[in-house]
N, CA, C and O atoms as a DFTB+ gen file, in Angstrom:
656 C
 N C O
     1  1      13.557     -44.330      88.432
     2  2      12.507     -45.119      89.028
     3  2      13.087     -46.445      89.493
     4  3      13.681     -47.147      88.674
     5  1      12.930     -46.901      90.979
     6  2      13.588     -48.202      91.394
     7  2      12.051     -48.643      92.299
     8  3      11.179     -48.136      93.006
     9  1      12.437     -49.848      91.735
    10  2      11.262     -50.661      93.178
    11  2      11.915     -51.756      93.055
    12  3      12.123     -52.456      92.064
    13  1      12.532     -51.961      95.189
    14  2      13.471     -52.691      95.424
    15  2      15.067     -52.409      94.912
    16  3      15.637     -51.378      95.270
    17  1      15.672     -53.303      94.136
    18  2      16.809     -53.488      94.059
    19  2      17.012     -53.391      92.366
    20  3      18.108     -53.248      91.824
    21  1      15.908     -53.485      91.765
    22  2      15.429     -53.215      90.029
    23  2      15.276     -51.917      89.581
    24  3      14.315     -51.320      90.064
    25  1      15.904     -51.370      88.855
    26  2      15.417     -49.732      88.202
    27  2      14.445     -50.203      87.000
    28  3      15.146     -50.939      86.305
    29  1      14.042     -50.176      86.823
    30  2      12.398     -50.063      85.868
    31  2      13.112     -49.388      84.479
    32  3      13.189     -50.286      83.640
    33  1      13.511     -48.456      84.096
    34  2      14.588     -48.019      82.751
    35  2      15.499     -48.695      82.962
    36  3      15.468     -49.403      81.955
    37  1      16.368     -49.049      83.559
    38  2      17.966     -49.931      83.493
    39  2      17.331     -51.177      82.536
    40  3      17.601     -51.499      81.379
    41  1      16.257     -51.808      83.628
    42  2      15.756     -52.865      82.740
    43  2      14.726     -52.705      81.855
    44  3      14.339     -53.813      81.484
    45  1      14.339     -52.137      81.540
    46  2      13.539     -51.919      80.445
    47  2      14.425     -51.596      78.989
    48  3      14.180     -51.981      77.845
    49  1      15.717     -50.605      79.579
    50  2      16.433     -50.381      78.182
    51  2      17.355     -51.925      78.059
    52  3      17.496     -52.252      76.881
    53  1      17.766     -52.557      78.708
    54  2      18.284     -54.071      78.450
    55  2      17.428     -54.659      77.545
    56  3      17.806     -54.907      76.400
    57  1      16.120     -54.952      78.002
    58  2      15.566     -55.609      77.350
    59  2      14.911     -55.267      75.967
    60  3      14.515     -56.156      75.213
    61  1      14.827     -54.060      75.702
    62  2      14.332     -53.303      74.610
    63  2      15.534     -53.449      73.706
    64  3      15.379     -53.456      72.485
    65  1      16.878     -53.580      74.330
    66  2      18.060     -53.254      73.282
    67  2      18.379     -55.096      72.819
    68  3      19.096     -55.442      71.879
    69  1      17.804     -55.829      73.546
    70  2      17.763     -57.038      73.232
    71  2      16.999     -57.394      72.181
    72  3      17.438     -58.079      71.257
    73  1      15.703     -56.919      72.249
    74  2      14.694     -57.234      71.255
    75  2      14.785     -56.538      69.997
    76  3      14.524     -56.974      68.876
    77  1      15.216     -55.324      70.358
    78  2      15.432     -54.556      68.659
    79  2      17.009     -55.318      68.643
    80  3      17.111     -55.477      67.427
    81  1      17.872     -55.700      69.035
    82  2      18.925     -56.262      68.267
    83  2      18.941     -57.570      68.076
    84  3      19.851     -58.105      67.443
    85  1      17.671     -58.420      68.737
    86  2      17.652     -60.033      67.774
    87  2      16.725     -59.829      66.691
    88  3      16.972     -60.639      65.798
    89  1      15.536     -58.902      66.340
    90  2      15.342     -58.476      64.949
    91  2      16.146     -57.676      64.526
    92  3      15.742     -57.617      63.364
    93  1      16.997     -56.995      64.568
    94  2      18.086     -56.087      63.595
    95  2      18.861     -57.719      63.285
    96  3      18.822     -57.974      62.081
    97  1      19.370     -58.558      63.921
    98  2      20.440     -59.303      63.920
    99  2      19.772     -60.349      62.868
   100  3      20.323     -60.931      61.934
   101  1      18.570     -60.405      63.252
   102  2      17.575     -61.546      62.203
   103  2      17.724     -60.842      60.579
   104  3      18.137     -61.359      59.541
   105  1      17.251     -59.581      60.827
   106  2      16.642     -59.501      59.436
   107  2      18.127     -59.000      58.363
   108  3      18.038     -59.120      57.141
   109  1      19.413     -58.454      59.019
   110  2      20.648     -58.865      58.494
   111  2      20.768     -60.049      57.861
   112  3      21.080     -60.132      56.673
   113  1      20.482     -61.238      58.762
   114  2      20.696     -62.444      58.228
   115  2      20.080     -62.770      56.614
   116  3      20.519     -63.082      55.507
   117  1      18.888     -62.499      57.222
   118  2      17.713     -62.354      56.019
   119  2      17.989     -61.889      54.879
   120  3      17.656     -62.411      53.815
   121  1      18.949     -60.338      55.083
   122  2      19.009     -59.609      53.549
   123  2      20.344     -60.020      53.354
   124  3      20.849     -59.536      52.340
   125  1      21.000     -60.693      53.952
   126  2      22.101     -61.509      53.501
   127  2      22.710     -62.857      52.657
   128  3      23.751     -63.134      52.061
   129  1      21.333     -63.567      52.994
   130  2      21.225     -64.719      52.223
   131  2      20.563     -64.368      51.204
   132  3      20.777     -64.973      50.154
   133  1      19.531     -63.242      51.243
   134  2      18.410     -62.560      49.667
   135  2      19.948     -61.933      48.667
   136  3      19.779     -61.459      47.543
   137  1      21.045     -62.017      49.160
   138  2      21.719     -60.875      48.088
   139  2      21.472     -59.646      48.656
   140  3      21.846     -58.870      47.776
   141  1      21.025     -58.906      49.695
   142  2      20.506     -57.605      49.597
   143  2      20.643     -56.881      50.839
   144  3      19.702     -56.698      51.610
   145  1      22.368     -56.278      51.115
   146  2      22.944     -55.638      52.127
   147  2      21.663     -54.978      52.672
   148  3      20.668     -54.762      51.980
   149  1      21.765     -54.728      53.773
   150  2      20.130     -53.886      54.778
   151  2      19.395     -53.509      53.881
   152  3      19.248     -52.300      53.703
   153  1      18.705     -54.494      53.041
   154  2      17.118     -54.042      52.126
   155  2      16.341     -53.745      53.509
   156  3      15.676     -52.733      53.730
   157  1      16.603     -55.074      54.608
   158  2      14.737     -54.347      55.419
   159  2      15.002     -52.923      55.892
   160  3      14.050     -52.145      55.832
   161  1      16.445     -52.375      56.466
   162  2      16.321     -51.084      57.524
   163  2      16.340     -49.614      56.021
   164  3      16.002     -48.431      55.973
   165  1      16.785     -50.362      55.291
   166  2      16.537     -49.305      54.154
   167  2      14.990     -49.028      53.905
   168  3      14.391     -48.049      54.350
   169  1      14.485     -49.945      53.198
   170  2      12.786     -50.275      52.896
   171  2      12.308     -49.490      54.242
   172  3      12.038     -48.291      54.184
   173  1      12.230     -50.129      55.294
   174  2      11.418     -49.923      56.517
   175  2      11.524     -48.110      56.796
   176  3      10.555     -47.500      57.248
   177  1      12.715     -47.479      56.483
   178  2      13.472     -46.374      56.554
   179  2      12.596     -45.490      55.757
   180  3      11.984     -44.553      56.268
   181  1      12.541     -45.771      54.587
   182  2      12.199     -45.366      53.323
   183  2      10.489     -44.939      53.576
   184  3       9.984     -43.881      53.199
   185  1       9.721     -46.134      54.361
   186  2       8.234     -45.742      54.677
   187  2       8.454     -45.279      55.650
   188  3       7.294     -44.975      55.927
   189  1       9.330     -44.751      56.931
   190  2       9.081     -44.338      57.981
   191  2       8.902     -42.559      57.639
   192  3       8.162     -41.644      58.001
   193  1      10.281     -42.789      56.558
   194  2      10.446     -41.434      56.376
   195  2       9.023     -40.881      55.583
   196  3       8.447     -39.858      55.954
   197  1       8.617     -41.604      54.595
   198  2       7.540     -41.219      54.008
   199  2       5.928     -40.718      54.737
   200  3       5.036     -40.012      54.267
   201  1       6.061     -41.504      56.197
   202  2       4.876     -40.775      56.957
   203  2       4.790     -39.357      57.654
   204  3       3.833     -38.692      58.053
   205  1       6.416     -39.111      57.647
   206  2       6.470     -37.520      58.138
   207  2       6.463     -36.922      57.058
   208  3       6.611     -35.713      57.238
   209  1       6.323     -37.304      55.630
   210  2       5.798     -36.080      54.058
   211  2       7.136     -36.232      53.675
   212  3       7.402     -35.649      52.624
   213  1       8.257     -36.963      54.316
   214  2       9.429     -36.783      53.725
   215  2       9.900     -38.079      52.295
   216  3       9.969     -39.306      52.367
   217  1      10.171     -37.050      50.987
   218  2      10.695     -38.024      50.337
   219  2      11.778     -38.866      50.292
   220  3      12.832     -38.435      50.759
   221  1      11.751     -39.908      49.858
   222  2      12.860     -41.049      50.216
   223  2      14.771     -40.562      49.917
   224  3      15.392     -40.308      48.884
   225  1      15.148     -40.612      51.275
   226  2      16.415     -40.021      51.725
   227  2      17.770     -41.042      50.971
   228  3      17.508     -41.899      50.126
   229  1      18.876     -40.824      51.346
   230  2      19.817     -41.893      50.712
   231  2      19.523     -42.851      51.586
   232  3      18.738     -42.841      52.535
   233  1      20.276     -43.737      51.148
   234  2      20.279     -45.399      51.919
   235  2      20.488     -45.116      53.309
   236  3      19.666     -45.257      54.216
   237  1      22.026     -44.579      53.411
   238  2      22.231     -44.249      54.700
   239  2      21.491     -43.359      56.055
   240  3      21.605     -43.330      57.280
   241  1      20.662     -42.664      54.963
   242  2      19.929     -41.934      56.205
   243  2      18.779     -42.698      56.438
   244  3      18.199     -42.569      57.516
   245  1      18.226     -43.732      55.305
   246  2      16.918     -44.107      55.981
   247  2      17.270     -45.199      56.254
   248  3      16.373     -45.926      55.828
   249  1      18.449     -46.139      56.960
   250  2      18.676     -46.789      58.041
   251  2      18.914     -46.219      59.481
   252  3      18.479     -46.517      60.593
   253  1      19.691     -45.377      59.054
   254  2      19.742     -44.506      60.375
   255  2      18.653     -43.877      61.080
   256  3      18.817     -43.626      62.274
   257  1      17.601     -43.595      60.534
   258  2      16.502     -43.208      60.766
   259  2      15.473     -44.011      61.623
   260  3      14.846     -43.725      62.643
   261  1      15.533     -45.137      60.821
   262  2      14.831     -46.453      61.286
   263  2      15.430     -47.376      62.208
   264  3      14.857     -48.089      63.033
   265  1      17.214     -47.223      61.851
   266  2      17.550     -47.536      63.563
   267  2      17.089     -47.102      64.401
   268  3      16.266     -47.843      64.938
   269  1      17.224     -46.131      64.852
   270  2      16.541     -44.959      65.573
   271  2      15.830     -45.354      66.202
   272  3      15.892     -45.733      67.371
   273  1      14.339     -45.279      64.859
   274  2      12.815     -45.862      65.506
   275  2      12.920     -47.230      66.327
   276  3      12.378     -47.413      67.417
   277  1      13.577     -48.016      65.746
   278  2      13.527     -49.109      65.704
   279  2      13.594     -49.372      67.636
   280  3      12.659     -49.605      68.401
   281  1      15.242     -49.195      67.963
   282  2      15.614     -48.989      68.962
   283  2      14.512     -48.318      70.183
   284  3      14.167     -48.905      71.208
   285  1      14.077     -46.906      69.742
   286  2      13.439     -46.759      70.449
   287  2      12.084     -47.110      70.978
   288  3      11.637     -47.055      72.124
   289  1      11.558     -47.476      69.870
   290  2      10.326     -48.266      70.480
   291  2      10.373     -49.586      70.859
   292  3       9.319     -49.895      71.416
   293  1      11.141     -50.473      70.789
   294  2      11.969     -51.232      71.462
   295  2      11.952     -51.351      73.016
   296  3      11.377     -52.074      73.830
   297  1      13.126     -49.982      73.078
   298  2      13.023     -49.448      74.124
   299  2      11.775     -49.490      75.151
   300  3      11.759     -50.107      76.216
   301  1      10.685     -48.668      74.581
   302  2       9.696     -48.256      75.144
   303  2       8.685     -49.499      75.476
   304  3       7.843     -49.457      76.373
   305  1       8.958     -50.877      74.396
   306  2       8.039     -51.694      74.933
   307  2       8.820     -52.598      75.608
   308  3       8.461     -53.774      75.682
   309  1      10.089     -52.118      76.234
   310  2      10.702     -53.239      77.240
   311  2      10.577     -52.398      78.537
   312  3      10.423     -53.125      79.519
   313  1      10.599     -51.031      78.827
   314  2       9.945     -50.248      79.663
   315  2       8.277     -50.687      80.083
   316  3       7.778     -50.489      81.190
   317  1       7.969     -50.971      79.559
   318  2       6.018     -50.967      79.433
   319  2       6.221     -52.695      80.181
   320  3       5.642     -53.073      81.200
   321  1       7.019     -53.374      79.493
   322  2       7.163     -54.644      80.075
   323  2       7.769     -55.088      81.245
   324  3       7.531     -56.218      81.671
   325  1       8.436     -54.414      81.743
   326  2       9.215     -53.925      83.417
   327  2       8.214     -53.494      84.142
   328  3       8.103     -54.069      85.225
   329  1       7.495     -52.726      83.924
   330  2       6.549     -52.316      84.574
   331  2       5.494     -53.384      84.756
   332  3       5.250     -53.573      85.948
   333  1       5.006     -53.911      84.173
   334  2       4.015     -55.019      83.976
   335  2       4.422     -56.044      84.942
   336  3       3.641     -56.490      85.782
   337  1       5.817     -56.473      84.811
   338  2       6.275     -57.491      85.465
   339  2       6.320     -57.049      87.031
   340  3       5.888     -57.819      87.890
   341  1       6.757     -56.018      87.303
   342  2       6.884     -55.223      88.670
   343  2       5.647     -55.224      89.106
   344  3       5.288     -55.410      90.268
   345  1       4.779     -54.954      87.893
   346  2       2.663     -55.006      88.903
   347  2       2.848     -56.360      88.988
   348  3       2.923     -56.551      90.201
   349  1       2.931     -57.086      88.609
   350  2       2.693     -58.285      88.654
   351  2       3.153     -58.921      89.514
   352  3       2.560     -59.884      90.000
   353  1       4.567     -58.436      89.975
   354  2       4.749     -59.292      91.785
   355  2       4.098     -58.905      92.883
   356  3       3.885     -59.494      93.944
   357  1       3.746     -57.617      92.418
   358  2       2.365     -56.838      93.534
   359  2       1.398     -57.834      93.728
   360  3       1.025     -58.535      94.669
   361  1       0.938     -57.594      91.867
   362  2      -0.179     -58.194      91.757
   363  2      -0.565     -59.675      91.151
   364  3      -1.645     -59.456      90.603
   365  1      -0.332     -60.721      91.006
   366  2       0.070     -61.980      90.163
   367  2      -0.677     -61.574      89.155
   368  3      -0.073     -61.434      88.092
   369  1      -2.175     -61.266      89.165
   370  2      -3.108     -61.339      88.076
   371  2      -3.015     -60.388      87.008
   372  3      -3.711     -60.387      85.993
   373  1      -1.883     -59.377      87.381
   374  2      -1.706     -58.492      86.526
   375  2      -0.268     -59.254      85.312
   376  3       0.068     -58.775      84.229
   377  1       0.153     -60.178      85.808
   378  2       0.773     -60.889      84.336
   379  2       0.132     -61.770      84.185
   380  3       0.807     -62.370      83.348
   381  1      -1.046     -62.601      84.420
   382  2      -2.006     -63.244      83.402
   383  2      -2.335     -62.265      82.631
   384  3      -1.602     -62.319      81.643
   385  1      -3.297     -61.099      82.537
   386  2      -3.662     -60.111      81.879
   387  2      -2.654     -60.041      80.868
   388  3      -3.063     -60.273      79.730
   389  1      -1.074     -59.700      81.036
   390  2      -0.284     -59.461      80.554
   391  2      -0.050     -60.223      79.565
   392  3       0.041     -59.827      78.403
   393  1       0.066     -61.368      79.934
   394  2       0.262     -62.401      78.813
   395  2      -1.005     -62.599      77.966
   396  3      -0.730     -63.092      76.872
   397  1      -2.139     -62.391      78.128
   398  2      -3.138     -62.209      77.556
   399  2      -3.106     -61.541      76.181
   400  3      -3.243     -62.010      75.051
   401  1      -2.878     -60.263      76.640
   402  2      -2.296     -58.583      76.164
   403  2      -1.168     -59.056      75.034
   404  3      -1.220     -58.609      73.889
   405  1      -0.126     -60.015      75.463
   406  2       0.673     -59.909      74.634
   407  2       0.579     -60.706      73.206
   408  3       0.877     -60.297      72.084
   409  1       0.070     -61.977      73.615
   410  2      -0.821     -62.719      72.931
   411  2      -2.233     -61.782      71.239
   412  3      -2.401     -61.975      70.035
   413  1      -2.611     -61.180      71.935
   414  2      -3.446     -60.501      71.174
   415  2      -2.992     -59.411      70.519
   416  3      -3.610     -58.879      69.597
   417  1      -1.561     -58.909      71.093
   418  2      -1.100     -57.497      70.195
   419  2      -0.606     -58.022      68.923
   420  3      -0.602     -57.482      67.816
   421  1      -0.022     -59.642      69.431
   422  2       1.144     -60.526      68.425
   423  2       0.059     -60.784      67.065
   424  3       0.278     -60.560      65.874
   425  1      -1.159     -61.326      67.715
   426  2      -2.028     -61.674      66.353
   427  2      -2.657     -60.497      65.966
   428  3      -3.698     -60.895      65.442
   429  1      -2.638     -58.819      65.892
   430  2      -2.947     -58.296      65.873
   431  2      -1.912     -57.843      64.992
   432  3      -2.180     -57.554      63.826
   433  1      -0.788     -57.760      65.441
   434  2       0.204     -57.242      64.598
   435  2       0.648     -57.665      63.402
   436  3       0.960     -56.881      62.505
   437  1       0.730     -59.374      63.264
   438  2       0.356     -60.436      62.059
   439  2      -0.778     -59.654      61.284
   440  3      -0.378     -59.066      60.279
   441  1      -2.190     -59.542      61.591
   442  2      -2.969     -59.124      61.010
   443  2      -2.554     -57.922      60.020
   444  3      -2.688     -58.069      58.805
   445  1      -2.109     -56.872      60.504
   446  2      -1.222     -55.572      60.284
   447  2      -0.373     -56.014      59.077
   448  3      -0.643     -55.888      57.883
   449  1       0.741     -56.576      59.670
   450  2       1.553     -57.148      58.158
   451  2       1.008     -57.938      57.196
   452  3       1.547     -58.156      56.111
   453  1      -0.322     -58.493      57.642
   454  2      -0.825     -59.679      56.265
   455  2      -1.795     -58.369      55.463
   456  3      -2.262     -58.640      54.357
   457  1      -2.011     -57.254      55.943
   458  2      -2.883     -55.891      55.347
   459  2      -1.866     -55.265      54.278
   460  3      -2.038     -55.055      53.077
   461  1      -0.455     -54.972      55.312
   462  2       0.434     -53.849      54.602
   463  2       1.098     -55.030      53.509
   464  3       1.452     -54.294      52.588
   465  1       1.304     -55.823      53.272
   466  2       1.298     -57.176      52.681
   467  2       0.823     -57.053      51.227
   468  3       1.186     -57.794      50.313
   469  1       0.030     -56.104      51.132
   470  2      -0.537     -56.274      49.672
   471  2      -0.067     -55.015      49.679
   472  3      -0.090     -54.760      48.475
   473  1       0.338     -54.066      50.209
   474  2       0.778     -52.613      49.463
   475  2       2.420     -52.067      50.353
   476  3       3.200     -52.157      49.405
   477  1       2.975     -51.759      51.136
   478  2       3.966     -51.221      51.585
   479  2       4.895     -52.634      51.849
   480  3       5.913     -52.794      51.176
   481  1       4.489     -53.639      52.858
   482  2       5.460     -54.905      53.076
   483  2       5.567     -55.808      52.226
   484  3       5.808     -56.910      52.718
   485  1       5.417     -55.745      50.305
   486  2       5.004     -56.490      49.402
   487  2       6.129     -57.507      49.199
   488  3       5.981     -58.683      48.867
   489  1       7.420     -56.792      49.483
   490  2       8.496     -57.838      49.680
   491  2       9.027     -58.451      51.001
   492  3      10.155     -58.825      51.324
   493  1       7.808     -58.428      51.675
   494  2       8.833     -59.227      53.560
   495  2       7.610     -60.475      53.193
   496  3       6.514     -60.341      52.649
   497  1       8.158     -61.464      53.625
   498  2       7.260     -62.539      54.043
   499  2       6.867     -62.713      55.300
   500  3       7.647     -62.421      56.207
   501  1       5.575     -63.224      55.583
   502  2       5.094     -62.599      56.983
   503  2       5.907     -63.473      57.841
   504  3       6.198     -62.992      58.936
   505  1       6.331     -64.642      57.578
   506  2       6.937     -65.702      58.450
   507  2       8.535     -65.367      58.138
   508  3       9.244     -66.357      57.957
   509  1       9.127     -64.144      58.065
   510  2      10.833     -63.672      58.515
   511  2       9.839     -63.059      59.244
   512  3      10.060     -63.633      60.311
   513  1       8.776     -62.223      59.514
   514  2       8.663     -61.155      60.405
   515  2       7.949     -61.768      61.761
   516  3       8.050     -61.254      62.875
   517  1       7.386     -62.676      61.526
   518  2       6.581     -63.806      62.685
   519  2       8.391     -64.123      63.400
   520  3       8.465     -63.947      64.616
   521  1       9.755     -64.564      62.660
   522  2      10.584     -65.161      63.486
   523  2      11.175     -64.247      63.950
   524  3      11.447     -64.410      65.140
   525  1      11.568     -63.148      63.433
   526  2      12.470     -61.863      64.081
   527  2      11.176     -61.107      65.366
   528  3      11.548     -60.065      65.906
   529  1      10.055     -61.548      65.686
   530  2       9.577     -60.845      66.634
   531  2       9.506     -62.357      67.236
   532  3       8.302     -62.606      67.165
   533  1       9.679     -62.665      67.385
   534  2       9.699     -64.426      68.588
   535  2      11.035     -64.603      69.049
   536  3      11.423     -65.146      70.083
   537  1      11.618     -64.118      68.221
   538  2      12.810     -64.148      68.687
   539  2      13.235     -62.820      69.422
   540  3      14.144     -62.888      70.249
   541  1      12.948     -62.258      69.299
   542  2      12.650     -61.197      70.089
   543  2      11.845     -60.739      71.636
   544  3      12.168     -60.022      72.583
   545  1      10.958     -61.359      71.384
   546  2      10.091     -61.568      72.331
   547  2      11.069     -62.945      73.189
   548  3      11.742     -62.810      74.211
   549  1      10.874     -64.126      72.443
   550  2      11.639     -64.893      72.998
   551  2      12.657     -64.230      74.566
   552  3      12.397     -64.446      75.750
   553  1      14.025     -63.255      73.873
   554  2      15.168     -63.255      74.238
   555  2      14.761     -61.980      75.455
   556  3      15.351     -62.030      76.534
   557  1      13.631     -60.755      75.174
   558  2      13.241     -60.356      76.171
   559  2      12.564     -60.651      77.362
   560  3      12.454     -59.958      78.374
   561  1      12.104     -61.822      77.103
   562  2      10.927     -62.707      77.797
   563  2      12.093     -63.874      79.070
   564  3      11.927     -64.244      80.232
   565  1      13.042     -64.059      78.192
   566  2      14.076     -64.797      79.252
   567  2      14.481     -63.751      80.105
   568  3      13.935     -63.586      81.196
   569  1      15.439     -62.996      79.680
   570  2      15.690     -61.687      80.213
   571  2      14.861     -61.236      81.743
   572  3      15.531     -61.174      82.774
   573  1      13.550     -60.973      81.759
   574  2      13.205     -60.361      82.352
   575  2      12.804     -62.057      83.573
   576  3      12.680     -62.060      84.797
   577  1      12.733     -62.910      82.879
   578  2      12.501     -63.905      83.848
   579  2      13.403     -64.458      84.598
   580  3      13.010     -65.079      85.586
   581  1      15.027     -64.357      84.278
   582  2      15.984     -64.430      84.930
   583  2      16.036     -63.170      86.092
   584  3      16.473     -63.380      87.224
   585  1      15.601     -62.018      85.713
   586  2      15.484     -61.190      86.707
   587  2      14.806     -60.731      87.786
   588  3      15.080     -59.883      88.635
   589  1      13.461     -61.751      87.528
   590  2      12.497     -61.957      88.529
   591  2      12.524     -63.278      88.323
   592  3      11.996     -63.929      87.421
   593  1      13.374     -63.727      89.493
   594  2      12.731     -65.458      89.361
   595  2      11.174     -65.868      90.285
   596  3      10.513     -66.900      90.166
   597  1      10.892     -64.651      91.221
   598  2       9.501     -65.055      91.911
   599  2       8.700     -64.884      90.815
   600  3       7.565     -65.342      90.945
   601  1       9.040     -64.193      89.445
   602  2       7.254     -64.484      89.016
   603  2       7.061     -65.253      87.916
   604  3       6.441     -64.974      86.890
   605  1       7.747     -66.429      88.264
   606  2       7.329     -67.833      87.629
   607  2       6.218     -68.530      88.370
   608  3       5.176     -68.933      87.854
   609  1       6.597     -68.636      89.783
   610  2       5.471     -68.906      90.665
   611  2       4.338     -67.779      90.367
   612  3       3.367     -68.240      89.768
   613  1       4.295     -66.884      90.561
   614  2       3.028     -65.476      90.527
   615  2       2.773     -66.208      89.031
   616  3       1.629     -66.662      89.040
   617  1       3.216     -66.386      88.185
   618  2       2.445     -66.542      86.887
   619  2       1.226     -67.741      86.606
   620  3       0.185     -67.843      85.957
   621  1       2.190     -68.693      87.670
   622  2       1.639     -70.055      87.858
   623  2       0.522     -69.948      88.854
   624  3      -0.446     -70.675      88.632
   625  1       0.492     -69.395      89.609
   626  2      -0.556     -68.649      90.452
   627  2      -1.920     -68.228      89.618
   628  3      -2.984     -68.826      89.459
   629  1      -1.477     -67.047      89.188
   630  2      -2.351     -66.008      88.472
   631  2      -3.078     -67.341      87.608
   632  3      -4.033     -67.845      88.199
   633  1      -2.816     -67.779      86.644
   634  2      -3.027     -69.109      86.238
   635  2      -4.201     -69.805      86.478
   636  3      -5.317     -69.918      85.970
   637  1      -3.508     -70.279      87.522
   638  2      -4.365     -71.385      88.322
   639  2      -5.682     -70.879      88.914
   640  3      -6.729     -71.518      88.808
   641  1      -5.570     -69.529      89.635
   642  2      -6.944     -68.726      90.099
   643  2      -6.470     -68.872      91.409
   644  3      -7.304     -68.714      92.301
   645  1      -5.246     -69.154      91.742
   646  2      -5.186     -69.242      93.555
   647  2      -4.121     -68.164      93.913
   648  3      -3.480     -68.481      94.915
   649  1      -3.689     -66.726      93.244
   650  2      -3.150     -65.885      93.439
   651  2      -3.507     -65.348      94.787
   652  3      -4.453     -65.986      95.250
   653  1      -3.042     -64.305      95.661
   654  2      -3.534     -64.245      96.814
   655  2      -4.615     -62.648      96.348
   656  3      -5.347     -62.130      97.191
């Protein structure tokens, strides 16, 4: 898929491999200073595996596992976000929406971890998981704006209400 001079997967997997590797790179840090070589991709591994009925695998497989996930949905929401950005030079008003959208998944997803918080995430604190997705978001969010520099204007547009 290309529109223009941009492939829509080229950049979507850039930016997806950006965002799952400044949270992989964060939460290293994290179980590094805790004492605790990959506790999160183990842990995280450990419940992923547990929603397909599977009991908890060695260490190594339920990082590998959760790399995996990790990466790929990643992936898939830097795809979803290429696309967005691409409507959006079409359309300006379609990245107000966007940013809207993203805004509300973020406090939505907080919500999510302050739930699983009392039973599955009992050892993450919600604020490592608030910085490894900002930072994330952050580093995809440059990314894709270095690559469209027109839709700083379209954003500022959409914005304002004077989009065309």
């Amino acid at each position: 898929m290309r529109t223009g001079t941009h492939s829509i997967i080229r950049e979507g997997l850039i930016a997806g491999f950006l965002g799952a590797t400044a949270v992989a790179v964060w939460f290293f840090i994290v179980d590094l200073i805790g004492g605790r070589m990959l506790f999160t991709p183990n842990t995280l591994g450990e419940g992923l595996l547990s929603i397909f009925g599977r009991s908890p695998e060695t260490r190594a497989v339920n990082i590998i596992a959760y790399t995996i996930f990790h990466y790929a949905a990643f992936t898939l929401v830097g795809i979803i976000a290429v696309v967005l950005v691409h409507a959006g030079e079409r359309m300006p008003s379609v990245l107000a929406g966007s940013m809207i959208l993203f805004v509300m998944i973020e406090l939505g997803f907080y919500g999510l971890v302050a739930l699983l918080q009392q039973t599955v995430l009992g050892n993450f604190a919600w604020y490592q998981i608030l910085a490894g997705n900002l930072l994330a978001a952050l580093l995809m969010g440059t990314y894709l704006w270095r690559a469209h520099p027109a839709m700083r204007d379209r954003l500022v547009s959409a914005l304002e209400g004077t989009a065309d």
